[in-house]
ROZAMI-913000 format. One record per residue: residue in one letter; x negated, y, z negated of N, C-alpha, C in turn; residue number from 0. Coordinates in steps of 0.2 Angstrom, whole numbers, plus 5000, padded with zeros to 4 digits. Layout:
% ROZAMI-913000
R,aa,nu,nv,nw,cau,cav,caw,cu,cv,cw,i
R,A,X,Y,Z,X,Y,Z,X,Y,Z,NUM .
...
% end
This chain:
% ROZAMI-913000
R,aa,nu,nv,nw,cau,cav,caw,cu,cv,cw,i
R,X,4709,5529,4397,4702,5530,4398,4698,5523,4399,0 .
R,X,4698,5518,4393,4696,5511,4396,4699,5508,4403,1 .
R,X,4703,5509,4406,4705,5507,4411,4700,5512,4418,2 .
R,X,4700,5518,4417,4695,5522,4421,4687,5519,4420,3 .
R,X,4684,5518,4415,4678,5515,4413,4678,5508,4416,4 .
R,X,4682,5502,4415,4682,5496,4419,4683,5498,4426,5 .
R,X,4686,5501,4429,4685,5504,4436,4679,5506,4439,6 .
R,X,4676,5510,4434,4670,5513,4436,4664,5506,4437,7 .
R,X,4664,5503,4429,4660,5498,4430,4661,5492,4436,8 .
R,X,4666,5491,4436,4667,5486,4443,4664,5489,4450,9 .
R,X,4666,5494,4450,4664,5499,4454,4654,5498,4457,10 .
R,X,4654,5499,4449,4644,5500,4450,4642,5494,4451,11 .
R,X,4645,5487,4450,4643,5481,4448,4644,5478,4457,12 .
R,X,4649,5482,4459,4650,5479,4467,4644,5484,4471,13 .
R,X,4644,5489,4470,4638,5493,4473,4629,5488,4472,14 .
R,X,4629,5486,4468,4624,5482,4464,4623,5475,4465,15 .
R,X,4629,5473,4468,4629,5467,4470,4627,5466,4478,16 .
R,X,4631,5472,4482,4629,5474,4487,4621,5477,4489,17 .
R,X,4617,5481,4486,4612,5480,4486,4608,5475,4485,18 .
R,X,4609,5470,4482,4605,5465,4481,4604,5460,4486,19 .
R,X,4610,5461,4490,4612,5455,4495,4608,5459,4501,20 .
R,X,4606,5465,4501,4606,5469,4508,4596,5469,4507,21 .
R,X,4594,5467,4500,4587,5466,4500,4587,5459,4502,22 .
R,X,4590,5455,4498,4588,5448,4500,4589,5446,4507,23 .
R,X,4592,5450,4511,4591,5446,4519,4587,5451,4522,24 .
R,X,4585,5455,4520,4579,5459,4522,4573,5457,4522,25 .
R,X,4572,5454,4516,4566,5450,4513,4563,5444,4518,26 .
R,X,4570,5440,4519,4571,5434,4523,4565,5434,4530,27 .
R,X,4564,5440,4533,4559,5441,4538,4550,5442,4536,28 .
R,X,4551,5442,4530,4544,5445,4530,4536,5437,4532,29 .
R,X,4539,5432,4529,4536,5424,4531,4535,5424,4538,30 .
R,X,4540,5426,4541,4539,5427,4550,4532,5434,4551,31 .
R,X,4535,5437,4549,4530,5444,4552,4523,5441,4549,32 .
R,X,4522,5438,4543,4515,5439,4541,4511,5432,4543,33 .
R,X,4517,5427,4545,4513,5422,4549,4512,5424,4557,34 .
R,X,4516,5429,4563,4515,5431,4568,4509,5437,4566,35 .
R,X,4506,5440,4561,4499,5445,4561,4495,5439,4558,36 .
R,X,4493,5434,4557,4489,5429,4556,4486,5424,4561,37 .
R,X,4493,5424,4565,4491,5419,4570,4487,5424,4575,38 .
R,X,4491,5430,4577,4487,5435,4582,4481,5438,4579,39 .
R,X,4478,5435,4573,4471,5437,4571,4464,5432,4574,40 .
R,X,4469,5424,4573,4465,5420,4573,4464,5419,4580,41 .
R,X,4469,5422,4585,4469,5423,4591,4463,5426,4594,42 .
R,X,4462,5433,4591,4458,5438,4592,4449,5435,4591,43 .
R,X,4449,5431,4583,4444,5430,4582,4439,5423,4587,44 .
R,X,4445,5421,4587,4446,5414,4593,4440,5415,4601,45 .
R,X,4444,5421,4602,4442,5426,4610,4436,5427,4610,46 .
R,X,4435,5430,4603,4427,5433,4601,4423,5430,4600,47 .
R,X,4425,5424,4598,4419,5419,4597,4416,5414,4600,48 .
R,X,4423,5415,4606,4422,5412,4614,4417,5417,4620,49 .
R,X,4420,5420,4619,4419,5426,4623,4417,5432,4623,50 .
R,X,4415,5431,4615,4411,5439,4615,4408,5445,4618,51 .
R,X,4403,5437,4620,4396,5443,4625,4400,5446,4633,52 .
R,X,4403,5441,4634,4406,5442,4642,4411,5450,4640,53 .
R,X,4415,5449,4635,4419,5454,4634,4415,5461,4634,54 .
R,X,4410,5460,4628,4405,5466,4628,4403,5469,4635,55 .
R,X,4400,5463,4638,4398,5467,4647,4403,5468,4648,56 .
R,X,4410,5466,4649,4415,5470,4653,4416,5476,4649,57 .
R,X,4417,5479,4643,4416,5486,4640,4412,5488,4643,58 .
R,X,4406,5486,4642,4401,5491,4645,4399,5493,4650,59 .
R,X,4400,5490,4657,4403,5491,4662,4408,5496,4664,60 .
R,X,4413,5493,4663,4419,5499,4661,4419,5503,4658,61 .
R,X,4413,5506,4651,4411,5513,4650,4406,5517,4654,62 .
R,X,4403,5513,4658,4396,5514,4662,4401,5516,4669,63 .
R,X,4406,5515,4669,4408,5515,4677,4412,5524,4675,64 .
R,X,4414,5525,4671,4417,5532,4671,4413,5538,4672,65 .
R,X,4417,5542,4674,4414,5548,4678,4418,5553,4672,66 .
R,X,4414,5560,4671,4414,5566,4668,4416,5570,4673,67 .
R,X,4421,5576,4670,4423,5581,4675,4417,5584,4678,68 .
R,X,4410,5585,4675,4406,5586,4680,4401,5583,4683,69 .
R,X,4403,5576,4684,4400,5571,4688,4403,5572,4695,70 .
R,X,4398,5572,4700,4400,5574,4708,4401,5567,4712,71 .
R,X,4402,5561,4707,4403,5551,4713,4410,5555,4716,72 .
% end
């Protein structure tokens, strides 16, 4: 019976060592991903505070130029 229990537990202790390996190189990516949604923010805010208004008129524009199924252009 102690010989089944020490298998079991080797057993549970390799499962557990495996899952810990399979988080920490999983984790490894996350510094990437939240400096790539950082830098595409400061990008975003960059555009807008260069080129806000231009932007605006080409939106509006481009919602002013659309036609409705019951517009006859």
């Amino acid at each position: 019976m102690t010989a089944h229990l020490i298998r079991g537990h080797q057993a549970l202790r390799a499962s557990a060592a495996s899952a810990a390996a399979a988080t920490r190189s999983e984790r490894g990516d996350v510094p990437g991903w939240v400096l790539i949604t950082l830098m595409t923010a400061a990008l975003v805010v960059g555009l807008w505070a260069i080129a806000g208004d231009q932007l605006q008129t080409i939106f509006e524009d481009a919602l002013s130029g659309v036609t409705g199924p019951d517009d006859p252009r």
